[in-house]
Backbone bond lengths (Angstrom), bond angles and torsions (degrees), N, CA, C in turn:
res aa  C-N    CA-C-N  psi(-1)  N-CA   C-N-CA  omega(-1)  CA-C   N-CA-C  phi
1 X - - - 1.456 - - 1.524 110.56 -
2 X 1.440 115.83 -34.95 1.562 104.66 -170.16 1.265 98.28 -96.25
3 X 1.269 141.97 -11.68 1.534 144.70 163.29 1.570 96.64 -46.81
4 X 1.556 121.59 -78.89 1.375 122.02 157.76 1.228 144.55 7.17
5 X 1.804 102.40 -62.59 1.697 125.14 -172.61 1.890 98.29 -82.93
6 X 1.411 116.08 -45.55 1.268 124.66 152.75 1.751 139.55 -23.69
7 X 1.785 91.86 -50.83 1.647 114.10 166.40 1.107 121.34 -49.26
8 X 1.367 87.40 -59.27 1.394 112.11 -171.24 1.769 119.32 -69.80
9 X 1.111 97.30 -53.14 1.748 112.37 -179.22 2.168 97.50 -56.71
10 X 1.065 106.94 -14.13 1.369 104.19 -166.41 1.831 102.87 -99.76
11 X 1.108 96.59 -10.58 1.820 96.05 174.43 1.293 97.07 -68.94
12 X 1.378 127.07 -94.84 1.401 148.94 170.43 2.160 101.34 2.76
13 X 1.329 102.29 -66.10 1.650 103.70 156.74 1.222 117.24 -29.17
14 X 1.107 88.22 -68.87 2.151 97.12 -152.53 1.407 96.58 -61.49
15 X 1.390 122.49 -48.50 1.675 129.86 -172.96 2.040 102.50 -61.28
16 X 1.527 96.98 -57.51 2.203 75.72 160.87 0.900 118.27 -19.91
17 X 1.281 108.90 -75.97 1.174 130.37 -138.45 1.823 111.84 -75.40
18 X 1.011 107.62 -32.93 1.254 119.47 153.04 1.090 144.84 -44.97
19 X 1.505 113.85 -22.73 1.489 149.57 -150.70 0.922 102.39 -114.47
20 X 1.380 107.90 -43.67 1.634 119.32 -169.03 1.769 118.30 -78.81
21 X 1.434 97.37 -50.38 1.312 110.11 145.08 1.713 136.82 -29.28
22 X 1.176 106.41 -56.30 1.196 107.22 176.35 1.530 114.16 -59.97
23 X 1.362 83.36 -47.66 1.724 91.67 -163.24 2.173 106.50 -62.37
24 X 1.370 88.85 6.68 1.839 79.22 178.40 1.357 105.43 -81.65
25 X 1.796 104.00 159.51 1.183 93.18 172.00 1.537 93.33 -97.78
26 X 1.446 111.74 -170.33 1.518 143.06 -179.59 2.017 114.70 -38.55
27 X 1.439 91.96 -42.77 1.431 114.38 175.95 1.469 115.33 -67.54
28 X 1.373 103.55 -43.34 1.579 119.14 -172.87 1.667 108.90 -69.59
29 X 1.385 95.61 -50.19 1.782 103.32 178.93 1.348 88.63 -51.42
30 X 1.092 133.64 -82.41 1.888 149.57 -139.90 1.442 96.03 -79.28
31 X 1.610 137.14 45.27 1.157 146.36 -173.29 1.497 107.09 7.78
32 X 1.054 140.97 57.22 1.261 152.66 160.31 1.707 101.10 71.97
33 X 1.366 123.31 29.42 1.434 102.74 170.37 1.744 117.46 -66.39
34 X 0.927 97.35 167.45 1.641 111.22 157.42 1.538 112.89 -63.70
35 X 1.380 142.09 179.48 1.006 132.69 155.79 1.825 111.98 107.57
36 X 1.674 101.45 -15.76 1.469 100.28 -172.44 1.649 104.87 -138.14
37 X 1.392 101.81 161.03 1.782 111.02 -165.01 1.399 93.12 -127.41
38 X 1.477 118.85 148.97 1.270 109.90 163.27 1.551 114.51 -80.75
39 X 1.038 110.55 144.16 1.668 115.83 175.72 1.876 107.29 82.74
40 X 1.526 123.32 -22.12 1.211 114.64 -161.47 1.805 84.43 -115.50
41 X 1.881 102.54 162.87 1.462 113.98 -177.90 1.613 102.42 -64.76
42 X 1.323 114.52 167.57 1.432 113.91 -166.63 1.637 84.16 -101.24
43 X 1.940 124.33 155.60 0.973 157.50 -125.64 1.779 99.76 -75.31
44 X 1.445 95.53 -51.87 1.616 98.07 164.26 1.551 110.53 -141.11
45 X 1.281 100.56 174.14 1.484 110.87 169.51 1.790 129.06 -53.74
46 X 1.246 93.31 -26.83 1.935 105.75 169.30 1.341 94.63 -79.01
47 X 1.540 156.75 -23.62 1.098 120.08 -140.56 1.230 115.51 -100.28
48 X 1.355 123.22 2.91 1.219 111.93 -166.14 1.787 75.81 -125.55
49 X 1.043 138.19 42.73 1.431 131.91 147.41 1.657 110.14 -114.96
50 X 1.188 115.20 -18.98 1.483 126.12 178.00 1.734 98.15 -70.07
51 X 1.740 113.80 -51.67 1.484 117.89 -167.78 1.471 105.45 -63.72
52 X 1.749 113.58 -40.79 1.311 92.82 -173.68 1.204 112.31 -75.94
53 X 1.366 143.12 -40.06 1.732 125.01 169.94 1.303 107.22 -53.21
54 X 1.352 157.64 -27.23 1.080 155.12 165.26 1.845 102.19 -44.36
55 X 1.042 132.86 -83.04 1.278 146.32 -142.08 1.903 94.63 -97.82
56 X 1.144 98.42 -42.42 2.153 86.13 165.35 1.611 114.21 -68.10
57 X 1.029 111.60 -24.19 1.110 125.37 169.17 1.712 109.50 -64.58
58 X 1.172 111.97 -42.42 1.771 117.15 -158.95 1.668 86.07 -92.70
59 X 1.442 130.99 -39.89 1.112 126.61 175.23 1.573 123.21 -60.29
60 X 1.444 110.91 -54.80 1.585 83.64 158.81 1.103 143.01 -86.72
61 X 1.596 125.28 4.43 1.638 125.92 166.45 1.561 100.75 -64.48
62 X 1.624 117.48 -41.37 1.736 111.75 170.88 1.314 106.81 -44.05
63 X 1.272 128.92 -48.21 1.416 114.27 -162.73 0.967 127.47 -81.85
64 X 1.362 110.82 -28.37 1.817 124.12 169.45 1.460 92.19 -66.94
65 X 1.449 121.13 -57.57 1.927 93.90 -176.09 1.485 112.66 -68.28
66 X 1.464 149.72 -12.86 0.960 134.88 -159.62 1.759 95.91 -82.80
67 X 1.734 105.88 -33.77 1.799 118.66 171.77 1.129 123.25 -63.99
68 X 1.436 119.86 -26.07 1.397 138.42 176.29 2.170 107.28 -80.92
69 X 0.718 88.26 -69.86 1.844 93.34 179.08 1.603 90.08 -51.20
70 X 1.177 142.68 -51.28 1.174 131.00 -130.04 1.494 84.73 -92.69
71 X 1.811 117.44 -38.71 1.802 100.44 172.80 1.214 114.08 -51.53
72 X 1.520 121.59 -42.66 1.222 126.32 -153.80 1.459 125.27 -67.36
73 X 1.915 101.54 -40.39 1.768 105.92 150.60 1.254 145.02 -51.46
74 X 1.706 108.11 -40.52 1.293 154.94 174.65 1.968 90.39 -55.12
75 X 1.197 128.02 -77.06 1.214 125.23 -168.50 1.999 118.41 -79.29
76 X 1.540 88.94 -11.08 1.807 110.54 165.74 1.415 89.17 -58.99
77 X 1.546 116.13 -73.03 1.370 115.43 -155.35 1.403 123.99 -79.71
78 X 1.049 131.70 -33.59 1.134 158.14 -137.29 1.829 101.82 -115.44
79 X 1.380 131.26 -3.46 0.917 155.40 -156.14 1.519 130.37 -149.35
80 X 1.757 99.42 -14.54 1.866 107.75 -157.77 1.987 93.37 -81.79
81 X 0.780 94.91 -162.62 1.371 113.47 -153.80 1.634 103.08 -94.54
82 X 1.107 149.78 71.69 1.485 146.65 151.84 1.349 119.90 8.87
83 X 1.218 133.47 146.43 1.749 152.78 169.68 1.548 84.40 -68.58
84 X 1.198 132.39 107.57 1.175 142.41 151.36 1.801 112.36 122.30
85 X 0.750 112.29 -16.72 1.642 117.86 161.79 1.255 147.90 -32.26
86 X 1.099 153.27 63.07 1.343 167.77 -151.56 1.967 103.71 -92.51
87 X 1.381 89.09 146.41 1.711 100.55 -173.45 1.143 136.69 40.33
88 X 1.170 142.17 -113.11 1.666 114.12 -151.56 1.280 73.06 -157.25
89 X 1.462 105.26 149.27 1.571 111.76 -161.21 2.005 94.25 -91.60
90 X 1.329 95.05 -153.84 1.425 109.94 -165.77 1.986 107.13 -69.61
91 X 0.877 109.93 95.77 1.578 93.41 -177.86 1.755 115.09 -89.58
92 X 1.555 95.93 145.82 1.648 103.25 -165.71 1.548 103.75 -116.32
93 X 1.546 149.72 118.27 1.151 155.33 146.71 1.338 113.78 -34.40
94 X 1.205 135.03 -92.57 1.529 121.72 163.61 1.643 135.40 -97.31
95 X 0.984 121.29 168.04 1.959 122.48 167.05 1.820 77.70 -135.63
96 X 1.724 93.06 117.82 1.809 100.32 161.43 1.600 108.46 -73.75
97 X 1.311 104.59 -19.78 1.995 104.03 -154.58 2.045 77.27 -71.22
98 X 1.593 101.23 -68.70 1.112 98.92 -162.14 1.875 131.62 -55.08
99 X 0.940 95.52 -0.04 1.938 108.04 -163.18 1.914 91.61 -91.78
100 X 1.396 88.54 -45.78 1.875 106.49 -176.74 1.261 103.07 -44.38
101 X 1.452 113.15 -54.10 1.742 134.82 -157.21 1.883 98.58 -59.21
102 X 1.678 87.32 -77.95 1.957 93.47 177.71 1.651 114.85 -58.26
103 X 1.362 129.02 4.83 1.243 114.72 176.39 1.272 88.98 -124.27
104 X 1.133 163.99 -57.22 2.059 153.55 -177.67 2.066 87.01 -55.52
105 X 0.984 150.07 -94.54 1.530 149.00 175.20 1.350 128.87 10.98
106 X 1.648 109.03 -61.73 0.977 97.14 171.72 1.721 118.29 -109.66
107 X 1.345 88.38 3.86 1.907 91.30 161.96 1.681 107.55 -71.74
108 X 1.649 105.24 -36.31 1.714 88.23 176.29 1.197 115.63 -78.34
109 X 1.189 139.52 8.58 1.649 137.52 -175.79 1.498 92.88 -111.33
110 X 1.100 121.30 -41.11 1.831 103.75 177.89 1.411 102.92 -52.38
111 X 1.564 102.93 -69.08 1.694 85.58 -172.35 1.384 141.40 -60.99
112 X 1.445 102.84 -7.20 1.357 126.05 174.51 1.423 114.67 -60.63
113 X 1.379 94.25 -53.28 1.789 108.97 165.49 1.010 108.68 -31.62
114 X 1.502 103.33 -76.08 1.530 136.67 -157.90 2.028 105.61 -31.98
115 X 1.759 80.25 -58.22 1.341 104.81 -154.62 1.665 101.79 -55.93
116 X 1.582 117.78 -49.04 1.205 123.05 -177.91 1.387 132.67 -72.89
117 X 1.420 99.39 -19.82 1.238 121.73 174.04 2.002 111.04 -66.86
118 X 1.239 111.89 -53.89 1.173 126.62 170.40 1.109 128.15 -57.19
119 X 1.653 116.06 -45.20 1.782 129.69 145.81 1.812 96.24 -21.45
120 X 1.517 110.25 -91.31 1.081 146.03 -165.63 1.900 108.52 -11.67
121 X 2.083 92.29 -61.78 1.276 127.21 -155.76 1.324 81.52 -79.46
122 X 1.419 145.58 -52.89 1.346 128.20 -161.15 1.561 119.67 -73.71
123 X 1.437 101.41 -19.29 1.284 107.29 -164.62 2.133 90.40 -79.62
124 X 0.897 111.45 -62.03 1.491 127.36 -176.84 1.925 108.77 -47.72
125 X 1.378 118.97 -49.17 1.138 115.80 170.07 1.649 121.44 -76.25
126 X 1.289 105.90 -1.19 1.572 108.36 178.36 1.896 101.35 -62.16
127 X 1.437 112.38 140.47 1.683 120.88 171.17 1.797 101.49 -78.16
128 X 1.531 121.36 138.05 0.850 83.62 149.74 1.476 136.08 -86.64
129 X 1.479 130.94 -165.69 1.169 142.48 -162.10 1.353 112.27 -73.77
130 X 1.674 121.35 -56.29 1.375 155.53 -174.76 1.479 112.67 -126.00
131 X 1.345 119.50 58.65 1.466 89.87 -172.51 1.247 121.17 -85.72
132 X 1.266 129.64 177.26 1.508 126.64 173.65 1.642 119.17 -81.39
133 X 0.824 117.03 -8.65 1.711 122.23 175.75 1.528 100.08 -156.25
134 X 1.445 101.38 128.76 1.149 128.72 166.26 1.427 133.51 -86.45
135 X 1.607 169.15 37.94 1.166 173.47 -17.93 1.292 128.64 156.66
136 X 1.540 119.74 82.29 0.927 116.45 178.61 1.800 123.95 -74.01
137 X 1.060 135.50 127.73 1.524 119.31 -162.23 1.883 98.66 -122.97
138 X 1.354 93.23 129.91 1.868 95.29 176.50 1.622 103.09 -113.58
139 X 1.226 105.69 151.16 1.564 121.43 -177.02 1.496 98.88 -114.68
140 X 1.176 116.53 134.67 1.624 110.25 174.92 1.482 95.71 -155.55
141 X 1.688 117.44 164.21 1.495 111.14 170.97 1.474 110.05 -83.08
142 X 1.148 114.49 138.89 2.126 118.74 -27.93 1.370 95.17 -137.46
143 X 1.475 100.26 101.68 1.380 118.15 -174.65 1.663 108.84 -172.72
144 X 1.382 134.49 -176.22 1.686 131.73 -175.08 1.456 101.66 -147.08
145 X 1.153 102.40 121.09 1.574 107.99 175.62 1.921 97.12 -115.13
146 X 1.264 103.08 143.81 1.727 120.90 -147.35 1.862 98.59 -134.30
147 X 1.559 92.50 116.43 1.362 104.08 -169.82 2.013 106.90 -96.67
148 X 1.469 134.70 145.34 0.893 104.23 166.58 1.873 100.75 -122.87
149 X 0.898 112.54 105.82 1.321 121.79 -179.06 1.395 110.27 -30.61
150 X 1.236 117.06 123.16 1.494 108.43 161.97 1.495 121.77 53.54
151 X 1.596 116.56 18.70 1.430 116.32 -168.88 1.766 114.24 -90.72
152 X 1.267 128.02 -4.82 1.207 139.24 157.04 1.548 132.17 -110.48
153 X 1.219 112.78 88.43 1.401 131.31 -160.09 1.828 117.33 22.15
154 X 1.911 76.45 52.11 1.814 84.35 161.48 1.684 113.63 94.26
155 X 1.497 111.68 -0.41 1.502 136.90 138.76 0.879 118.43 -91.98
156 X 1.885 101.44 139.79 1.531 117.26 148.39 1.312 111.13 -38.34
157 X 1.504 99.53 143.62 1.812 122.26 162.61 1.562 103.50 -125.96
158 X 0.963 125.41 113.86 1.321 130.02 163.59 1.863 133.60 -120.01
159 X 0.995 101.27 156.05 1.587 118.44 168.16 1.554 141.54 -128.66
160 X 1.157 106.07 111.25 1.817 116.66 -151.07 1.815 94.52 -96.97
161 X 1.457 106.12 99.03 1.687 102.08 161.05 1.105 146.57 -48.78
162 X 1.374 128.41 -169.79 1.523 133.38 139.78 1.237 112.29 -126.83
163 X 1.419 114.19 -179.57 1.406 122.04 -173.79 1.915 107.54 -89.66
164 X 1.222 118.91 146.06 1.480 101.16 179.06 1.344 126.17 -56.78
165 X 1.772 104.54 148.69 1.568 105.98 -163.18 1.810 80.77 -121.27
166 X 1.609 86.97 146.20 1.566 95.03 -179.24 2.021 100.31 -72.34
167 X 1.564 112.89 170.04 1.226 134.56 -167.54 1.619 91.52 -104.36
168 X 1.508 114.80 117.21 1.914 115.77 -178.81 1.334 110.52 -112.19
169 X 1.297 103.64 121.89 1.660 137.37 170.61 0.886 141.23 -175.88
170 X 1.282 162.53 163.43 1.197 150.46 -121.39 1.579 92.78 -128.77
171 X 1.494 125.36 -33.00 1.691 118.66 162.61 1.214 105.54 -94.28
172 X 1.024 111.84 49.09 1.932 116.93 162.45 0.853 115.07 -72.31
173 X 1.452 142.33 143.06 0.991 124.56 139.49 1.724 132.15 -61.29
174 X 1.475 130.62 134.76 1.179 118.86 -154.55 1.826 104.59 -74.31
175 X 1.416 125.03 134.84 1.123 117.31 -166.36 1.574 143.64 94.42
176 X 1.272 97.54 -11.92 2.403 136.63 -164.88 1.652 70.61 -67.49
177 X 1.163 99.27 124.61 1.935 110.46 142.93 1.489 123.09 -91.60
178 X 1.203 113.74 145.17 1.478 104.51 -171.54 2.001 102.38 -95.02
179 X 1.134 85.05 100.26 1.976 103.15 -179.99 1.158 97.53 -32.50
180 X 1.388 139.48 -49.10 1.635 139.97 -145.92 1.227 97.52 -85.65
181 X 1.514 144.23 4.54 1.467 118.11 -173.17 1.845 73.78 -147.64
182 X 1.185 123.97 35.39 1.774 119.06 151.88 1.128 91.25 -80.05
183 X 1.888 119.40 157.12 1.229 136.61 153.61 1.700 89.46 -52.87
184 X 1.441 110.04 153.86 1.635 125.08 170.96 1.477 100.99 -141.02
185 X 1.498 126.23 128.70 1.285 141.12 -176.57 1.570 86.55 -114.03
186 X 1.985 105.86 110.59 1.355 94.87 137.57 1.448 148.98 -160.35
187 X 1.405 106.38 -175.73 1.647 113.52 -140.41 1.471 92.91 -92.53
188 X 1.754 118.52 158.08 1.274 121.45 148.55 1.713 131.38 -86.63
189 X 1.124 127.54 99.96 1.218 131.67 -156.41 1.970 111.29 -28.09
190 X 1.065 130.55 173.71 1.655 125.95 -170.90 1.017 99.13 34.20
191 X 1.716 148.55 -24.14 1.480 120.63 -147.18 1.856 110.85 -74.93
192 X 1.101 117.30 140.66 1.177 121.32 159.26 1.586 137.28 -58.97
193 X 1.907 107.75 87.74 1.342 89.31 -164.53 1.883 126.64 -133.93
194 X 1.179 105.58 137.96 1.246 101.36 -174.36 1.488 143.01 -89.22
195 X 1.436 130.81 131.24 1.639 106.58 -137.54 1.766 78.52 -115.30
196 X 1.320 113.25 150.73 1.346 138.34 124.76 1.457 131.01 -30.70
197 X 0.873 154.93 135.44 1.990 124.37 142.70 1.553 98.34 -138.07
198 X 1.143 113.85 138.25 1.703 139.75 179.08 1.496 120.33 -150.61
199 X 1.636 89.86 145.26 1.876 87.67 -177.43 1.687 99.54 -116.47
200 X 1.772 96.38 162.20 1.409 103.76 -169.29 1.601 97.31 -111.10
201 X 1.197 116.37 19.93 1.210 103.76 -171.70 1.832 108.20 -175.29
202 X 1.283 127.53 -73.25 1.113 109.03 -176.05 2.334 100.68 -140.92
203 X 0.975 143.32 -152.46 1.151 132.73 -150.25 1.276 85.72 -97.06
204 X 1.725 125.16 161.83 0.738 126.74 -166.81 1.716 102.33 -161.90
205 X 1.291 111.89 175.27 1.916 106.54 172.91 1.387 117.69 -169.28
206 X 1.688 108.94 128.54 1.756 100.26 -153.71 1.113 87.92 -103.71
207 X 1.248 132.14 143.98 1.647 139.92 175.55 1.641 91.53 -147.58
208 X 1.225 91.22 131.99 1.469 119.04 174.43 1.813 91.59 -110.40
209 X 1.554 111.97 106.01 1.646 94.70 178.06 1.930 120.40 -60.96
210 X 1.381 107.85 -62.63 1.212 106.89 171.07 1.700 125.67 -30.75
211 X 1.481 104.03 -39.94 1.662 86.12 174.03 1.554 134.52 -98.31
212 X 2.059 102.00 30.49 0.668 91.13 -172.87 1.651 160.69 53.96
213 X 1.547 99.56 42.07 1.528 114.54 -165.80 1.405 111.09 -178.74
214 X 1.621 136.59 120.32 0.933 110.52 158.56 1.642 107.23 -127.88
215 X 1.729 106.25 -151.61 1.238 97.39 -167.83 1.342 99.89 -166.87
216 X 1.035 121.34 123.26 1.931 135.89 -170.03 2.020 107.87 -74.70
217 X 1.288 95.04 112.55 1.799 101.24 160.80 1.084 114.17 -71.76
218 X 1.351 116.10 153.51 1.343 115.49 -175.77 1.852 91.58 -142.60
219 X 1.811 114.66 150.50 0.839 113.20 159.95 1.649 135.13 -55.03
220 X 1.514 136.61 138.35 1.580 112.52 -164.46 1.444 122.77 54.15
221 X 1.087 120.96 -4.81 1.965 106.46 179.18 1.359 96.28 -138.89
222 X 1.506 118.98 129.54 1.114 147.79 163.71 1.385 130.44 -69.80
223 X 1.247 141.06 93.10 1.499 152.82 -178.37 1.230 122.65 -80.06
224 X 1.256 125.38 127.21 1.819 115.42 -175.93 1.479 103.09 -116.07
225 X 1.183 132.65 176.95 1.792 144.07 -128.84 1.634 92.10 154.57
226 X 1.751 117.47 100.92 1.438 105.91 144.11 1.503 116.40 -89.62
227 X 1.584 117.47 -173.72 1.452 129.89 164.21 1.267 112.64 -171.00
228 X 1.173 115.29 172.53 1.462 138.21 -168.87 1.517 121.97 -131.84
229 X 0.912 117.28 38.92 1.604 126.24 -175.18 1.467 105.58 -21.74
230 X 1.661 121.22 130.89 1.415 112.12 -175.71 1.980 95.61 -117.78
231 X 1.190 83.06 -26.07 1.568 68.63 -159.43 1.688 98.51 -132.89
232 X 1.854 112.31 139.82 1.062 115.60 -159.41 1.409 123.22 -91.95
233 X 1.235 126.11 141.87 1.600 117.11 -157.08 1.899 97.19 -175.89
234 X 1.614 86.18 -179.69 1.644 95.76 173.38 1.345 94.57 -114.64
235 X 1.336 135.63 118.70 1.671 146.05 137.21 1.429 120.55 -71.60
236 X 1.759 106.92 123.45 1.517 100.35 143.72 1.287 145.15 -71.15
237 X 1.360 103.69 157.39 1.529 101.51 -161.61 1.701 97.93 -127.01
238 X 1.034 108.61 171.84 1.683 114.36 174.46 1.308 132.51 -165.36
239 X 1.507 143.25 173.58 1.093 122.61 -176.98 1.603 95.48 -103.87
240 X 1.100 146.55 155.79 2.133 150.01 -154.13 1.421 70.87 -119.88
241 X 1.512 145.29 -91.87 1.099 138.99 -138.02 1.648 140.81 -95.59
242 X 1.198 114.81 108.50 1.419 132.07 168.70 1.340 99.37 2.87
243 X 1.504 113.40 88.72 1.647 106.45 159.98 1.564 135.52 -125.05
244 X 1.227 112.97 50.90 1.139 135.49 -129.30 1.849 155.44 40.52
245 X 1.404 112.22 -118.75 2.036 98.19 -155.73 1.378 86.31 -69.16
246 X 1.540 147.48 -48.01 1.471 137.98 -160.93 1.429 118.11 -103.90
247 X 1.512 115.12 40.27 1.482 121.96 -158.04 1.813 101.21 -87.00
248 X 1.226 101.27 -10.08 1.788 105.45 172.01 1.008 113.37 -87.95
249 X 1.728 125.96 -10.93 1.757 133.46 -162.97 1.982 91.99 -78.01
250 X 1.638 86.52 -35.68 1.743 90.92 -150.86 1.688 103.83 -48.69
251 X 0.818 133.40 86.79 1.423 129.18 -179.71 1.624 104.40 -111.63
252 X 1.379 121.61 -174.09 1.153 122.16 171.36 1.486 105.02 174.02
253 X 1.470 117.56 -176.27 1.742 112.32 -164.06 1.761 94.46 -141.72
254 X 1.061 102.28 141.94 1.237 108.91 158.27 1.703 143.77 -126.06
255 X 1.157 108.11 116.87 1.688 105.08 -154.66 1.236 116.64 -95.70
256 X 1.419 135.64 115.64 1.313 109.48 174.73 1.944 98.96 -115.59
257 X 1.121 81.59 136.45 1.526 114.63 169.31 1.189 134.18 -128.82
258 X 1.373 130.70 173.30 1.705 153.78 -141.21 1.719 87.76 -77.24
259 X 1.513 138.25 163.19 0.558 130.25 -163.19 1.636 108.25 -91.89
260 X 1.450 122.41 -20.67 1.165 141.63 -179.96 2.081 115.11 -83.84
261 X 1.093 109.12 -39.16 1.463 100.38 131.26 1.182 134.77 -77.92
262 X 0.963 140.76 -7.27 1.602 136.65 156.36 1.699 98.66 -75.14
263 X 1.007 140.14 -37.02 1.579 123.03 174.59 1.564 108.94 -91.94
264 X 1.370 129.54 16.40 1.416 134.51 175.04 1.812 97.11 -101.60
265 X 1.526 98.64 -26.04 1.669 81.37 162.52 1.369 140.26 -110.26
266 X 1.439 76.39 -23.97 1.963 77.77 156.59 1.524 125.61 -48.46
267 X 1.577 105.90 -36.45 1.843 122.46 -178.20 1.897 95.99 -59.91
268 X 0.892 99.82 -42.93 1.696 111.36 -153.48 1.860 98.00 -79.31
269 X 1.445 108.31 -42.26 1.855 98.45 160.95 1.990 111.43 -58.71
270 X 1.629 83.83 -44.90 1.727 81.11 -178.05 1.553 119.99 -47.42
271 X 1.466 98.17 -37.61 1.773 106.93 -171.89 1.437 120.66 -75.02
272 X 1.550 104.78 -12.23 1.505 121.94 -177.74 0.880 106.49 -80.89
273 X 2.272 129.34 -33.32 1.390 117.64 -154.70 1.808 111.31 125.00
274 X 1.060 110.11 -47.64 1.740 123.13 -156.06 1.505 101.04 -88.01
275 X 1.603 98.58 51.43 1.825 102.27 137.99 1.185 139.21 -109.21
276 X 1.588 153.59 147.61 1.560 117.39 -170.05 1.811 81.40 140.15
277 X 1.174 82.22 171.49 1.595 100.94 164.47 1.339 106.76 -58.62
278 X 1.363 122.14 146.12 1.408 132.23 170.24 1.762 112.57 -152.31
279 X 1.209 122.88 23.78 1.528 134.25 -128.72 1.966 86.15 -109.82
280 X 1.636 94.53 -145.99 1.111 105.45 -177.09 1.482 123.17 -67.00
281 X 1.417 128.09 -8.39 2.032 149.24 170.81 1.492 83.15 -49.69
282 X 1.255 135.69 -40.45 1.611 119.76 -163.68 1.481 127.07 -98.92
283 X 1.930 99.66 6.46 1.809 108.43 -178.87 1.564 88.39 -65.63
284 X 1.427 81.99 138.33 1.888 98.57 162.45 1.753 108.85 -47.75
285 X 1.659 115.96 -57.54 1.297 110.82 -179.39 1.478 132.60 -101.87
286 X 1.383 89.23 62.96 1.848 108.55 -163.91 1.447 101.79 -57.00
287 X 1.254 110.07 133.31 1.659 98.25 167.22 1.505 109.52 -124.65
288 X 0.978 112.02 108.16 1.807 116.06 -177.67 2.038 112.53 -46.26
289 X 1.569 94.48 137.60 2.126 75.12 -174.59 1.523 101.90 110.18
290 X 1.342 109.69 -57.42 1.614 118.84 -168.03 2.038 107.63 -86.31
291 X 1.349 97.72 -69.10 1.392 109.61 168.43 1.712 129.64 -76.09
292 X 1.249 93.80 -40.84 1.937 90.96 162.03 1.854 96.85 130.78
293 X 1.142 143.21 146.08 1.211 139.55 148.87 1.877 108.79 84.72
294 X 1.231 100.75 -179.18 1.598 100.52 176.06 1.134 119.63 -91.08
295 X 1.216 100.16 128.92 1.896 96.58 174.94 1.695 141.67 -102.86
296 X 0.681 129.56 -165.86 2.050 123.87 163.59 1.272 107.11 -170.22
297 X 1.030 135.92 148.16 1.256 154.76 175.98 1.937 104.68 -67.61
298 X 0.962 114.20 18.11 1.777 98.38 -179.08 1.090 100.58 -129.03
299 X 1.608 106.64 127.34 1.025 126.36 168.50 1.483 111.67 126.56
300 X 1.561 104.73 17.74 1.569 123.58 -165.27 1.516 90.45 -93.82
301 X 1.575 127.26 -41.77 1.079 109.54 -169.89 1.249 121.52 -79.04
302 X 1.560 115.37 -144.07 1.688 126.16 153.07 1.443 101.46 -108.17
């Protein structure tokens, strides 16, 4: 019979809840990340696999606390002390049922984590095979210089930044960076592309916020990051890690565009000059022997 009252009491739930659901918008599903538009594809192809472990994730830690508080009232009340009561109630050394419960529970949700999380991470760190743009990306203090592999008949094309310079005037806003002189990395919209990441100097971390993902430079070791840009826009970009006095300057932009402006700028680095090696010759602490070729320290900074 109470299996029954249970059945039943659980339609009425599920149909809320259903209701409720619907009625979210786009933002609400994707727990309010960045990364999504209503009505338009979300920023890349990872991003809406990053949101859902994000927010299934946030959905069942709600439920374990909504089970957790709810013992905790439940044994507040159900337990408190009576109008006439004297001393300390019945005390119990163990419950096996209950000790079993909180130790098998949240061993299956760690690995649960674990497990999906790792799904997640493999799928996202996979290179692709062939991609359509290749990208080597350097971190240096504190600025991004942006390699494009092989993007002019089989040369590098590159672009060497600076760090952001404030915008000067007296109706400034105090603090305004002037966008037009950020390093700008950019992408060809759908293209399939595979990134590089290297530092010229000390640790570093490229996060593109919108796509949801970033990924730590390291001095000497090379890190890869594909993506799929779906939809075309300007993204901020930033450096995640503490790299010293101008580690807030490190900013940068990321553009993805039509595929025919994306080769109107590649032409336009070409027309400037900035094909050639641009690689590891420019780490501040080049060491010849280790990295390959001759090196110098210029061009490490901004």
């Amino acid at each position: 019979m109470r299996s029954k009252r249970l059945r039943w009491a659980a339609v009425p739930v599920a149909l809320t809840l259903a209701v409720v659901l619907a009625g979210c918008t786009q933002a609400e599903l994707n727990g309010y990340l960045p990364g999504f538009k209503e009505g338009e594809a979300p920023v890349t192809n990872r991003t809406e696999m990053v949101s859902g472990l994000w927010t299934n994730s946030w959905i069942v830690l709600l439920v374990v606390g909504i089970i957790t508080w709810g013992l905790i009232l439940w044994a507040v009340v159900v337990y408190r002390r009576r109008k006439g009561q004297t001393g300390l109630p019945v005390q119990m050394r163990y419950n096996m049922p209950i000790e079993i419960f909180y130790t098998i529970v949240p061993l299956i949700l760690v690995l649960g984590f674990f497990a999906f999380t790792a799904r997640d991470q493999e799928i996202i760190e996979t290179q692709y095979e062939n991609p359509d743009v290749q990208i080597d990306v350097y971190g240096k203090q504190w600025a991004w210089d942006f390699v494009y592999k092989g993007a002019a008949d089989g040369e590098d094309v590159w672009s060497a930044g600076v760090q952001a310079q404030d915008i000067e005037g007296d109706d400034t806003e105090a603090g305004a960076v002037d966008q037009d002189q950020l390093p700008t990395l950019y992408l060809p919209v759908n293209a399939e592309v595979n990134f590089d990441l290297n530092s010229r100097d000390v640790q570093h971390s490229f996060w593109v916020i919108d796509f949801l993902y970033k990924k730590d430079l390291y001095p000497g070791i090379t890190n890869h990051m594909a993506v799929q840009p779906l939809r075309e826009g300007t993204y901020a970009g930033k450096c995640a890690e503490l790299c010293g006095e101008y580690h807030s300057r490190m900013l940068f932009n990321v553009k993805v565009v039509s595929q025919e402006e994306y080769d109107d700028y590649i032409q336009s680095l070409v027309d400037l000059g900035n094909v050639g090696d641009y690689g590891s010759t420019y780490d501040r602490d080049y060491t010849p022997g280790l990295t390959g070729g001759e090196g110098t320290e210029e061009g490490a900074g901004s």
